[in-house]
C-alpha positions as CSV (number, residue, x, y, z in Angstrom):
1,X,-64.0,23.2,-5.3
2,X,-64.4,20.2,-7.5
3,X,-63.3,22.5,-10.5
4,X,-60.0,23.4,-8.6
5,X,-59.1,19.9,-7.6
6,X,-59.3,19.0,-11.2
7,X,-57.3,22.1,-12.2
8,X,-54.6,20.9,-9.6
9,X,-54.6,17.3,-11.1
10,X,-54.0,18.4,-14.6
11,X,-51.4,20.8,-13.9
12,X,-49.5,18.0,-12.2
13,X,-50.2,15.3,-15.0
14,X,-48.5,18.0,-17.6
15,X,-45.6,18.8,-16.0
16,X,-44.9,15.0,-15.4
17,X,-45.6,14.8,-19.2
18,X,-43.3,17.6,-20.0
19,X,-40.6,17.3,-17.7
20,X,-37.4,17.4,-19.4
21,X,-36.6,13.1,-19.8
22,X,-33.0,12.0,-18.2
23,X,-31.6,12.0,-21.4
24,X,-34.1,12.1,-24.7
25,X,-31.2,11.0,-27.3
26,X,-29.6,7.6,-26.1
27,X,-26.8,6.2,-28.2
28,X,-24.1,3.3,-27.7
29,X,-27.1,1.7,-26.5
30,X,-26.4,-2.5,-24.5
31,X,-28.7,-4.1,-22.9
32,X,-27.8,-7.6,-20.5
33,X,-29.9,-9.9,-18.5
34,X,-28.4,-11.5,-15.2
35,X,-30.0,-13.7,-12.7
36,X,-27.9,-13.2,-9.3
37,X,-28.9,-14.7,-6.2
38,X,-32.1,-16.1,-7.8
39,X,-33.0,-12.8,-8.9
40,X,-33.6,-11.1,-12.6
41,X,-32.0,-8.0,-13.4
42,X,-31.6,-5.7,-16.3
43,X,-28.5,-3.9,-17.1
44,X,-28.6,-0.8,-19.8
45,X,-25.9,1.5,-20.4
46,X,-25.6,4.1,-22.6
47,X,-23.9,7.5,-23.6
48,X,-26.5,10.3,-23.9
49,X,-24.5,13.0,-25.9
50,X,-26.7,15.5,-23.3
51,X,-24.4,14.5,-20.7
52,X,-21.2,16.9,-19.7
53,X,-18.9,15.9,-17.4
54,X,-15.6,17.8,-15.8
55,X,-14.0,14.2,-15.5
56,X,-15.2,11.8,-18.1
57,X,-14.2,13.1,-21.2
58,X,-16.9,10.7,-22.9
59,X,-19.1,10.0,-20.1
60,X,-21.9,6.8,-20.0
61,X,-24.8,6.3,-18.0
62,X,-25.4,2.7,-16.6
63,X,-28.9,1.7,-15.8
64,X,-29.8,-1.1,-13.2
65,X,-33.7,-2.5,-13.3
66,X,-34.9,-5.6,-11.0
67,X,-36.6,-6.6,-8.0
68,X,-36.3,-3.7,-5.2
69,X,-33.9,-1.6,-7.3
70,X,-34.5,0.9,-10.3
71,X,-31.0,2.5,-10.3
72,X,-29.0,5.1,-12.6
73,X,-25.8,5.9,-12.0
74,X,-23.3,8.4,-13.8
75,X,-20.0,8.6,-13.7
76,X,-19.3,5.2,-12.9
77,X,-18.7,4.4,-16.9
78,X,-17.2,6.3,-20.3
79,X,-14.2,7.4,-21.3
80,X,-10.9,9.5,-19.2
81,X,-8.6,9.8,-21.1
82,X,-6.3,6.6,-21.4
83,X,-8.9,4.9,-19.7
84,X,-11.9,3.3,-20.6
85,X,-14.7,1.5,-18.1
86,X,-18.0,0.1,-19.6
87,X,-20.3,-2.3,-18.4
88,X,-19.5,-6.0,-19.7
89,X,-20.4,-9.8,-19.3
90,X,-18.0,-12.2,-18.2
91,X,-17.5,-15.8,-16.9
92,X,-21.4,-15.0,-17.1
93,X,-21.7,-12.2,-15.1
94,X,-22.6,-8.0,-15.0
95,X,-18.7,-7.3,-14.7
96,X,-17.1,-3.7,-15.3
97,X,-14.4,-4.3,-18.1
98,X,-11.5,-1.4,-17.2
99,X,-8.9,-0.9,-19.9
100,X,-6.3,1.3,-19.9
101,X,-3.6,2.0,-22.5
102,X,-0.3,4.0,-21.6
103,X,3.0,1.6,-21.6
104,X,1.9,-0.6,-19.5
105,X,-1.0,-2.1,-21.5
106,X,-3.8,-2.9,-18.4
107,X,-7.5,-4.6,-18.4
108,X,-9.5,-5.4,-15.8
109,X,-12.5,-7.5,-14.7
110,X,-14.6,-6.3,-11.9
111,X,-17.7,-8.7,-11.4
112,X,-20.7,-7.2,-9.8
113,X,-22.6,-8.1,-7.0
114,X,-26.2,-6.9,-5.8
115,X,-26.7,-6.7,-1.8
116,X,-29.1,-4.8,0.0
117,X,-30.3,-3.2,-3.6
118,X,-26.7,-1.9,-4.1
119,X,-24.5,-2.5,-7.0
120,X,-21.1,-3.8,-5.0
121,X,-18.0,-4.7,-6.2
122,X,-15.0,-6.2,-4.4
123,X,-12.5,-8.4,-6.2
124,X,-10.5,-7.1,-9.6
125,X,-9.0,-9.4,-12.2
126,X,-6.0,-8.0,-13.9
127,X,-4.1,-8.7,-17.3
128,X,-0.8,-6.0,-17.5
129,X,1.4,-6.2,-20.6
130,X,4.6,-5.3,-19.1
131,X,7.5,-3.1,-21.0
132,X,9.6,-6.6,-21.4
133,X,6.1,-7.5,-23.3
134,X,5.6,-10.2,-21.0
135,X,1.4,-10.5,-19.5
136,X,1.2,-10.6,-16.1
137,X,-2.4,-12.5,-14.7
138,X,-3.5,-11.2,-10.9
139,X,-6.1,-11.0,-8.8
140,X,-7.1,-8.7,-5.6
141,X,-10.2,-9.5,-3.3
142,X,-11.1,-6.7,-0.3
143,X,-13.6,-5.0,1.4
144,X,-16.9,-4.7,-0.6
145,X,-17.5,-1.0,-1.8
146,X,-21.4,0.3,-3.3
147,X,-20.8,1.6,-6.3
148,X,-22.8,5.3,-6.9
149,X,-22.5,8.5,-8.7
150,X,-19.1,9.7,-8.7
151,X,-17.9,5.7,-8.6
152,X,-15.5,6.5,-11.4
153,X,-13.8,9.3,-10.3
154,X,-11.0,6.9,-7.9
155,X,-13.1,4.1,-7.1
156,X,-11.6,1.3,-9.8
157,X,-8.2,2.4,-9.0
158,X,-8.6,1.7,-5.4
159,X,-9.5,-1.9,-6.0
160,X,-5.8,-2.1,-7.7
161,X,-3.3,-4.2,-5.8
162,X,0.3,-3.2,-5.1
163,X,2.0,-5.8,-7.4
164,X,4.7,-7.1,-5.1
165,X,6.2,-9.4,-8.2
166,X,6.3,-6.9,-10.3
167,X,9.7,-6.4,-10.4
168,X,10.3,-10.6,-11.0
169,X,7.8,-10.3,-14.6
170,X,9.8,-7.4,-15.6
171,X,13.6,-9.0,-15.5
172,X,12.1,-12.2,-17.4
173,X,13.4,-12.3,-21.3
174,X,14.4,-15.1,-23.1
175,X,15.9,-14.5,-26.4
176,X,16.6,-16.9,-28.9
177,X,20.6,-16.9,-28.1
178,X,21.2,-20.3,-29.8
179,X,19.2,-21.9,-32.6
180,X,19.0,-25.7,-30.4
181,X,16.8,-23.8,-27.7
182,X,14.3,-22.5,-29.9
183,X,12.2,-25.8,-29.3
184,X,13.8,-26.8,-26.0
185,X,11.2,-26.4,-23.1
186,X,11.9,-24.0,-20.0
187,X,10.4,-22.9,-17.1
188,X,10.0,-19.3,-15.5
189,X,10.1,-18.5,-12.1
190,X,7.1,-16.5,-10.7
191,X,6.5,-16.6,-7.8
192,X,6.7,-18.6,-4.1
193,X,4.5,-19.0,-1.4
194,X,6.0,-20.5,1.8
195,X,7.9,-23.7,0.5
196,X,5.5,-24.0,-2.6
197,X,7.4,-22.3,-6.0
198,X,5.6,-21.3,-9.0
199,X,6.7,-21.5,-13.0
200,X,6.0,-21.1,-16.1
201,X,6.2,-23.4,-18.6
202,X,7.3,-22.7,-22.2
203,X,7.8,-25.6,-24.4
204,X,9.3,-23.3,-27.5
205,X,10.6,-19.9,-27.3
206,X,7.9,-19.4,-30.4
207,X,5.1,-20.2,-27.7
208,X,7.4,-17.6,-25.0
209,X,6.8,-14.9,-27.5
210,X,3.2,-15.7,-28.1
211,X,2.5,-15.9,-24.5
212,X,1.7,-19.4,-24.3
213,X,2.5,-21.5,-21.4
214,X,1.5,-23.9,-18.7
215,X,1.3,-22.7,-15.1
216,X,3.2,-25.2,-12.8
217,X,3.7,-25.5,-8.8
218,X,6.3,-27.5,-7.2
219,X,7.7,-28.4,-4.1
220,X,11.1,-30.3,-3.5
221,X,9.8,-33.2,-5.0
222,X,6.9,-32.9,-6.7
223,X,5.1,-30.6,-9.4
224,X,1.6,-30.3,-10.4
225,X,0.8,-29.1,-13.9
226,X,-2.5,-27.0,-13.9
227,X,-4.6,-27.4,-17.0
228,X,-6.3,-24.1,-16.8
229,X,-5.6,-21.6,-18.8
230,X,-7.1,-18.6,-16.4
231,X,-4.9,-18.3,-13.5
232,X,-4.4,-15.5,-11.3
233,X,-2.0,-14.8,-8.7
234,X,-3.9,-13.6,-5.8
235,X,-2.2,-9.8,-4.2
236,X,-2.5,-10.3,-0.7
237,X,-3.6,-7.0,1.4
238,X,-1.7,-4.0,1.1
239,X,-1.0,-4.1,5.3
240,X,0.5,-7.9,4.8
241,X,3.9,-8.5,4.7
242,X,3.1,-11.1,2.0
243,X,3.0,-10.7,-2.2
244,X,0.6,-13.3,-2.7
245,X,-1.8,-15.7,-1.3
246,X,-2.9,-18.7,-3.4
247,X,-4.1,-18.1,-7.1
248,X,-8.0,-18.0,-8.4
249,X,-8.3,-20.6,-10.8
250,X,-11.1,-20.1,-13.8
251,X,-13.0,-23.4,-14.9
252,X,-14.0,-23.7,-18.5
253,X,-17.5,-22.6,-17.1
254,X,-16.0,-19.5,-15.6
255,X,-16.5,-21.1,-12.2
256,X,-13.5,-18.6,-10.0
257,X,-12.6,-20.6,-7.1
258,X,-9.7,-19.6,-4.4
259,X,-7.0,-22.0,-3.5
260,X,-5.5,-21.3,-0.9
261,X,-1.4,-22.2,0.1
262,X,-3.2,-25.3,2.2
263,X,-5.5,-26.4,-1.1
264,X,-2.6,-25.9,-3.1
265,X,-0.6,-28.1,-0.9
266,X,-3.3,-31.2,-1.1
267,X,-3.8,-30.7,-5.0
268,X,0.8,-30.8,-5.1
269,X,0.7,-33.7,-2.6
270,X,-1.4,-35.9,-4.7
271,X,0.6,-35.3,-7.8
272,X,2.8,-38.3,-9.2
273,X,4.8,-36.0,-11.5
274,X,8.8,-35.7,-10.5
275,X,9.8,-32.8,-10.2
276,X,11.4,-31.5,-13.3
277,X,12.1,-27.7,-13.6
278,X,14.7,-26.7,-16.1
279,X,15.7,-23.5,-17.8
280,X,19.2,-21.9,-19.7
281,X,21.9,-19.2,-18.8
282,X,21.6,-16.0,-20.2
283,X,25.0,-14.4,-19.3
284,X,27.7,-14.6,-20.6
285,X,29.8,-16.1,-17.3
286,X,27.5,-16.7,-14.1
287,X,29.8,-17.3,-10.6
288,X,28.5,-20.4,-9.1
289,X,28.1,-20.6,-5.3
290,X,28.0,-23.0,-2.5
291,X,25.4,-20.6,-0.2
292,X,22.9,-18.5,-1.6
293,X,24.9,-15.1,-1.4
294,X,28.2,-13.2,-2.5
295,X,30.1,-14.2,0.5
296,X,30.6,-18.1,-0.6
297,X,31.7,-18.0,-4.4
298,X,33.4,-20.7,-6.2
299,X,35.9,-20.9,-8.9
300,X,33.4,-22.6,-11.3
301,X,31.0,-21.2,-13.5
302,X,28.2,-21.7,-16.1
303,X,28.2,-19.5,-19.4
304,X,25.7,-18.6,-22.0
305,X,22.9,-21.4,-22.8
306,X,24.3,-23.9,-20.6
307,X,20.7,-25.9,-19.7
308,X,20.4,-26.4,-15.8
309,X,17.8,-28.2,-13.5
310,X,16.5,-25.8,-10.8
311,X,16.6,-28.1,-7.6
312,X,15.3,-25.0,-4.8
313,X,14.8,-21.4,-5.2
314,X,15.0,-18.2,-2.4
315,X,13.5,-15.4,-2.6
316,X,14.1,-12.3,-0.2
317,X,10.7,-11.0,-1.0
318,X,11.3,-8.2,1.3
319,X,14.3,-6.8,-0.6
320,X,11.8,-7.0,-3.7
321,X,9.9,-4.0,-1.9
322,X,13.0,-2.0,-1.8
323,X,15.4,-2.5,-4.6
324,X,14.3,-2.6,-8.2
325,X,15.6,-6.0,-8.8
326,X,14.4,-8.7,-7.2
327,X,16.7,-10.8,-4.3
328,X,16.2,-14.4,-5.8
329,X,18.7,-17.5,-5.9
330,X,18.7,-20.6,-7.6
331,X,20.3,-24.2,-6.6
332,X,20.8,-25.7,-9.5
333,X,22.4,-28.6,-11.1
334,X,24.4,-29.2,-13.9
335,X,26.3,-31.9,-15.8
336,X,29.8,-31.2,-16.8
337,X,32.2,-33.4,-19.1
338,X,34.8,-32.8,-16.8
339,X,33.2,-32.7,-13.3
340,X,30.2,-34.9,-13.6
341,X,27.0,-33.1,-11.7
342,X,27.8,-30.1,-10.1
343,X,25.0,-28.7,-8.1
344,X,25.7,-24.7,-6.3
345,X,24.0,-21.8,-6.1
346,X,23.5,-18.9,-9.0
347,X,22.1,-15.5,-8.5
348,X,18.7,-15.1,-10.6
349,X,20.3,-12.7,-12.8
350,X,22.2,-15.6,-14.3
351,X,18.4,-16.1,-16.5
352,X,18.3,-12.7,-17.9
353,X,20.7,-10.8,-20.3
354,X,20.8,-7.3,-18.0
């Protein structure tokens, strides 16, 4: 009896030893260190070139050690084609980077959370270089989903917003149309949330076409001038009626916080800065109005490069949903030699050259 116990426990120590390994050639090897929620945790991924897959054309395994969890998961990482998800650090956390490349140049930060000894994930961070080569910065937070095998397959793609201001990045372009604006400073409308309107500001076109700018917020009277550089316009849900609900602001220790429209409010009401939003006419001849709409036009007008101050701005985000381009109008005011200041209504096409 004693002999066949013994024969039992070696046969089981040898097929341990000799079971085929998860992968026994490991390459594209990183390794990361977290502490979250007070907690030590080892991240490894890797591509093991064992490893088929009917989706990922160059499929990665990612490998999750700590307290109460010893996870591997496939087909959460690797290559599909255009796209491309590995495991990453950043603002000092486990974050999937997602990168995809057709014409719309995309990446993506998805920061990682641990609950219940389950990866989650819940809020993307998204950079998209537009066709009009402009880079759009937004954010989406929702319900938090576990990420497991199989992750990969739709899951990243369900965390994508539907951009409601889309179609307001992709009529913005500013040509150089006149050598004295090349070092004039403008502003770009981006946005509004209640009676709040977002620019920004360029102080050259040289720093338009390098993407450089300053993201301002004003009201009828006041503007506040963030000095971040990482802003993100928040998507609200896709069953809201709104675009976009405050903006998540990145600290220069990656701290993300949410402002709300209220916090927004308090951080615009302490401002002393008048307001001073400005940009130039891109057409040719732009119709000025004394309502904002067709049905009150004037017999003045503004043409090409003719610098204005934008006093208010309306946007019919609901026709943005439905048409292509978006529903926005401008008050704005202007000095003529003959009339003095003149201050009507011009259709936000009057800013681009379509």
């Amino acid at each position: 009896m004693q002999k066949i116990v013994l024969l039992i426990f070696t046969l089981i120590i040898s097929t341990v030893c000799y079971a085929k390994q998860p992968c026994s050639h490991k390459t594209f090897v990183e390794n990361y260190h977290f502490n979250l929620n007070a907690q030590s945790y080892k991240f490894t991924s890797y591509h093991c070139d064992e490893n088929e897959n009917e989706f990922f054309s160059e499929p990665d395994i990612l490998e999750v050690h700590g307290k109460n969890i010893n996870k591997s998961l496939k087909n959460v990482i690797g290559i599909k084609g255009m796209i491309g998800i590995i495991l990453s650090k950043w603002n000092n956390k486990p974050t999937f980077y997602y990168v995809s490349t057709p014409s719309d140049y995309t990446q993506a930060f998805i920061p990682i959370n641990i609950k219940n000894n389950n990866l989650m994930v819940d809020c993307i961070y998204i950079n998209q270089q537009l066709k009009n080569y402009m880079v759009t910065s937004h954010s989406y937070c929702g319900e938090p989903q576990i990420v497991a095998d199989g992750f990969g397959d739709e899951g990243f793609e369900h965390l994508f917003p539907d951009f409601y201001l889309d179609g307001v990045f992709y009529f913005i372009y500013f040509p150089e149309t006149n050598l004295y604006l090349s070092n004039k400073e403008f502003d770009v409308f981006i946005g509004k949330l209640d009676d709040i309107s977002f620019y920004r500001r360029y102080s050259s076109i040289k720093n338009y076409v390098s993407n450089k700018y300053t993201v301002i917020m004003t009201n009828q009277d006041k503007e506040y001038r963030f000095k971040e550089s990482q802003i993100y316009l928040r998507m609200a849900s896709r069953e809201s009626a709104e675009s976009f609900i405050g903006l998540d602001i990145i600290d220069s220790k990656g701290k993300i916080t949410f402002y709300d429209k209220t916090a927004l409010a308090k951080r615009l009401n302490k401002s002393t800065i008048k307001r001073n939003i400005k940009s130039y006419i891109q057409h040719e001849k732009v119709p000025l109005y004394d309502e904002p709409n067709d049905s009150h036009p004037t017999d003045m007008y503004l043409v090409q490069n003719d610098f204005v101050k934008i006093v208010d701005v309306i946007w019919n985000k609901e026709e943005l949903k439905r048409s292509e381009y978006p529903d926005i109008w401008f008050k704005v005011s202007y000095k003529s030699k003959d009339q003095g200041e003149m201050v009507k209504w011009i259709n936000g096409k009057a800013f681009t050259i379509w």
